[in-house]
C-alpha positions in Angstrom: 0.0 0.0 0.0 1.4 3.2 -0.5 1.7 5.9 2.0 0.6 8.9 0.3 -2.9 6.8 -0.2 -3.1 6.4 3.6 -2.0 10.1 4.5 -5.2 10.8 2.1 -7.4 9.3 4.3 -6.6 10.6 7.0 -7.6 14.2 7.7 -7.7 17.3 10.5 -11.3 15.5 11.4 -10.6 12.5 12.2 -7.3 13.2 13.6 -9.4 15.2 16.4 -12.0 12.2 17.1 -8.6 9.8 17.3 -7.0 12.8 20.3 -10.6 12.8 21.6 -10.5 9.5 22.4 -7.4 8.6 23.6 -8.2 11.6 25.9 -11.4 9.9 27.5 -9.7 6.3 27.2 -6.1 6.9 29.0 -7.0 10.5 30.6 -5.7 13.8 30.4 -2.9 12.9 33.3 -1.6 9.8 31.6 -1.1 11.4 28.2 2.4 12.6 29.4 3.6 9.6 30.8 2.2 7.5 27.5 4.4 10.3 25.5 7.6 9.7 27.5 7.5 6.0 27.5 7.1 6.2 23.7 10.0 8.9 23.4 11.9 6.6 25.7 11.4 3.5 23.1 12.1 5.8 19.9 15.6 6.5 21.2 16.1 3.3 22.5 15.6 1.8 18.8 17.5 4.8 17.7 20.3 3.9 19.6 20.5 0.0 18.8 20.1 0.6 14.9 23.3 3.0 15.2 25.1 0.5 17.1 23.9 -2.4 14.2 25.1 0.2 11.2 28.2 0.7 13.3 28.7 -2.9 13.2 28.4 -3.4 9.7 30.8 -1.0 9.2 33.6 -2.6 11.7 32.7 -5.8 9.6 33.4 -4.7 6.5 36.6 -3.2 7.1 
């Protein structure tokens, strides 16, 4: 599928009834600490795919 096609469909409407519900689902005080663990995970994948590259590159020399 390509990701223009599902960029399409989503638009400013329903991106306010997804925020709408994750507001009445996890509440307004647990949005933050959903955020952090999230950001937390990013880097954490960040890190360890730079550390793979890095690898390959030790590798090849």
């Amino acid at each position: 599928m390509d990701s223009n096609i599902i960029l399409g469909i989503i638009g400013p409407n329903q991106i306010i009834i997804i925020l709408v519900i994750v507001v009445l689902l996890f509440g307004a005080k647990k949005i933050p600490e959903l955020m952090k663990g999230v950001g937390k995970g990013i880097k954490e994948f960040k890190d360890a795919t730079g550390k793979e590259e890095e690898n390959k590159k030790d590798e090849n020399k």
